[in-house]
N, C-alpha and C positions, 0 to 999 in steps of 0.2 A: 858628163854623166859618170857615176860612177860605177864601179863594175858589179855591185851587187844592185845596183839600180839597172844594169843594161841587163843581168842575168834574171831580174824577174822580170822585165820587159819582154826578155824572148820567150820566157817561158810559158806568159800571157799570149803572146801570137801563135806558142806549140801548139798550147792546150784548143785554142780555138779552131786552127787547122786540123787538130786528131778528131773534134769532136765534131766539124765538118764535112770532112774528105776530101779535103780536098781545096785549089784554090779557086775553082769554079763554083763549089757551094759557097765556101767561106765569102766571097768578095757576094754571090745574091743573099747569104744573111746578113751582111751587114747592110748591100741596099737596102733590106727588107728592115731593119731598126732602124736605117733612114726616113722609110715612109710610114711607120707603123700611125704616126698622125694623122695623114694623108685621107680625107675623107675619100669614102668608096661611093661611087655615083649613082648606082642601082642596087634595087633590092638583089637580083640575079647574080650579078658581081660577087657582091657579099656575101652569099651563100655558096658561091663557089669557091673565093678564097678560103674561107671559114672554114668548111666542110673539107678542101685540101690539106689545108692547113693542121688541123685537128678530126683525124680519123687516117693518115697517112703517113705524115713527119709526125704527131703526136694521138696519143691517147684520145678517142670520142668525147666530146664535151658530155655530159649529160647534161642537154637541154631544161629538162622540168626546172631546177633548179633555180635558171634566169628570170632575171628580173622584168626582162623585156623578152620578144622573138627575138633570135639570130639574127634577122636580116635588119631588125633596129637597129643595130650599135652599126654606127657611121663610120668607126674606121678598127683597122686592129689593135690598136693601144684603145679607146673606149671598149673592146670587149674584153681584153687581158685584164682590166681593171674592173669590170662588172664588180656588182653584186650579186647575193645567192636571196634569194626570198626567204622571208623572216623563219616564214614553215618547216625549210627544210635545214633550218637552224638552228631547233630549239636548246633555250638553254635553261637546264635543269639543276645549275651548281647550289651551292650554298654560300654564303660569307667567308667560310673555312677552305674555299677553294682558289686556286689562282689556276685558269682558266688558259687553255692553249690558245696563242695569239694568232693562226691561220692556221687555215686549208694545210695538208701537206703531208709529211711522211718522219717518222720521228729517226735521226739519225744518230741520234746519241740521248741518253737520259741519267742522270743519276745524282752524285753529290761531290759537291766541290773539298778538295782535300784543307788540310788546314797548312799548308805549302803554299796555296793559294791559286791551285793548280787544278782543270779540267781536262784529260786527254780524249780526243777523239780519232780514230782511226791510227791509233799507236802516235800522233801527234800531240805532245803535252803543248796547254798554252795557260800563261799567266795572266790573273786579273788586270796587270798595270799594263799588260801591253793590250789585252782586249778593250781597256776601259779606259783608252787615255782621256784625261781631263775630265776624271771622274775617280773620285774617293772609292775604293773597292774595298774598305776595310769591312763594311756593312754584309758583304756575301763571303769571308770565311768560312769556312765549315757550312753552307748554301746549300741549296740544289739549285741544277741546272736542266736545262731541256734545248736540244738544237734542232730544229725541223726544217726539212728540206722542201720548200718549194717549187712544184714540175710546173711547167708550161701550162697545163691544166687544169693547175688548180686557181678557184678567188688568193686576187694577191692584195686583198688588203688585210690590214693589223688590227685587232682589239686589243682592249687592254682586259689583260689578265686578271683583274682586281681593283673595286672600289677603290678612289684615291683620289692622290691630287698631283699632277705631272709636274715638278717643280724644274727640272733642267731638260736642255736637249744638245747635245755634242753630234756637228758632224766631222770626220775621221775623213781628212782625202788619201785615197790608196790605187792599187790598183783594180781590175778587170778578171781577175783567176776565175776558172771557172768553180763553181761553190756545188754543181754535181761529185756527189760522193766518189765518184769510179776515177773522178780525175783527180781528185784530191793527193799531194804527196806530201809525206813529211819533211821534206826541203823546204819546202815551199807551205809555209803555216798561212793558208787561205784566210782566216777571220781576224789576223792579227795585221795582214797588206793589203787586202781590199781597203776600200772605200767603206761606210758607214756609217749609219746614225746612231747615235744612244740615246734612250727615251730611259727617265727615272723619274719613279713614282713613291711616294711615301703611300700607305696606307695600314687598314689595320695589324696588320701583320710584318709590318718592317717598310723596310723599303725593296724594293721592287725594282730589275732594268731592264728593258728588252735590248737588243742589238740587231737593228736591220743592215743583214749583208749585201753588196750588189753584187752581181755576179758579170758576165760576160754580155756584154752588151748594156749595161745596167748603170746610167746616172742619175735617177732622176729619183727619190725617196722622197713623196712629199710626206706634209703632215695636216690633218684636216684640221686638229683644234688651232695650228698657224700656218697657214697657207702664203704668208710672205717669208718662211723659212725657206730659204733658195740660195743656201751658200755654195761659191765656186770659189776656186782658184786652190792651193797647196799648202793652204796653212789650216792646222783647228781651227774649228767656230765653235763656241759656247755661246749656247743663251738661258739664261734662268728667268724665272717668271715672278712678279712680284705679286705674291697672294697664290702665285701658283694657278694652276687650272684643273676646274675639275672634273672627274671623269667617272662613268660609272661603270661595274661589270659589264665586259663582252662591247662597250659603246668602240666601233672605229674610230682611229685615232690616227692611222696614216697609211700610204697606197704604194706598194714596188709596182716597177713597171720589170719587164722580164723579168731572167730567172733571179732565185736568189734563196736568202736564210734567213731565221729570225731564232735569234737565241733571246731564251728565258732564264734569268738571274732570281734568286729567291736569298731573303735573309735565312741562317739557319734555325730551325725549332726541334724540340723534342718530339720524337714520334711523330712524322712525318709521311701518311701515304703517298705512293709514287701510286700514279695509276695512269701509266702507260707505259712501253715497250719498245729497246729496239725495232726500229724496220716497222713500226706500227702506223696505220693510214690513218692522221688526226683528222678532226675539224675545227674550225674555231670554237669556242666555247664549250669545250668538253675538257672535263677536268683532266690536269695534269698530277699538281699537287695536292693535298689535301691537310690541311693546320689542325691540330686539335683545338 
């Protein structure tokens, strides 16, 4: 291994020790992504891991939201992956709009330089290393959006924009954690993790999202291909013949733990931005806005 291979390796074990406390947490969080499968036996059980789980280590669910009661979802990867009911969903954009792809918290927002460059937390990162096996010529001068993903939030993806999904790249990388506070610019988190890339043509250019995995984080499916399940250490590209198509706000794919999802925009004239650092999104409420 090499030494810049063994230095983000440790640094992957730091981060998840500092963000633990320790190695008595760390070694029960990893059991606990061990079992997160592991069907739970009782309704009781359930609501007591659940309500542990969220409302102690994390932030209150708010219930109304679910699709089902609590004590439905059979294990804790089927509730981290829930749905949020349509109601408390609505989505009110327009054609002119590309539309935030999850739940979350906005941790960067703005416009990509003509360098080819987006800096986030004083870390610059370039499209050709964000976007390998993917043409970045298209987001130049773009706008971008990065949203941070809590434990708390629905972790699945929409698509931002009427379209037609023509490629999907996965990226193997590491495990960093992709919470903002751990973040350092040694260590360029969205350019070493792991990764998928979704591109979209639609009426407004083309379009990518970028799902980041975070710590504990392997598994990024995708609903419109669910035999996409690449492993091992090399790129995967697949492109689709006739493409697939997709309509505003429809889910498109599911993180399991924590994670990121960045939004790619071609650039346009007169461009409203309507969101904000530090801002608590939802899916389907507008980001961008296209004349």
């Amino acid at each position: 291994m090499s030494d810049r291979l063994l230095t983000n390796k440790m640094e992957e074990v730091r981060q998840a020790w500092r963000i633990h406390g320790g190695i008595v947490t760390l070694c029960a969080a990893v059991l606990g992504v061990r079992l997160a499968r592991v069907k739970i036996p009782s309704r009781r059980l359930r609501l007591l891991v659940y309500r542990t789980l969220y409302g102690k280590k994390y932030p209150a669910l708010d219930e109304t939201e679910l699709e089902q009661p609590l004590w439905a979802y059979p294990s804790l990867n089927a509730l981290f992956t829930r749905g949020v009911r349509p109601e408390c969903r609505p989505i009110a954009a327009t054609a002119n709009d590309f539309l935030c792809p999850c739940d979350g918290t906005v941790q960067e927002i703005g416009k990509i330089d003509q360098e080819q460059r987006l800096t986030v937390k004083d870390t610059e990162y370039n499209l050709a290393s964000l976007l390998p096996g993917i043409a970045g010529d298209a987001f130049h001068g773009g706008h971008f959006a990065i949203i941070f993903l809590s434990p708390r939030d629905c972790h699945r993806v929409f698509s931002p924009q009427a379209g037609r999904i023509e490629e999907v790249v996965h990226v193997p990388g590491y495990r960093l954690l992709v919470h903002p506070p751990y973040q350092r610019k040694e260590f360029p988190v969205f350019t070493l993790n792991e990764r998928v890339i979704i591109r979209w043509t639609t009426p407004h250019g083309t379009c990518a999202v970028v799902l980041v995995a975070g710590w504990g984080v392997g598994n990024i499916t995708l609903r419109f291909d669910p035999s996409f399940r690449p492993h091992g250490k090399k790129l995967t590209r697949k492109t689709y013949a006739g493409s697939v198509a997709v309509s505003q706000a429809e889910w498109v794919a599911t993180f399991e733990l924590g994670s990121t999802a960045i939004l790619l925009t071609e650039p346009a004239e007169c461009v409203t931005v309507r969101a904000v650092r530090d801002q608590q999104v939802k899916y389907g409420q507008p980001l961008f806005s296209f004349p």
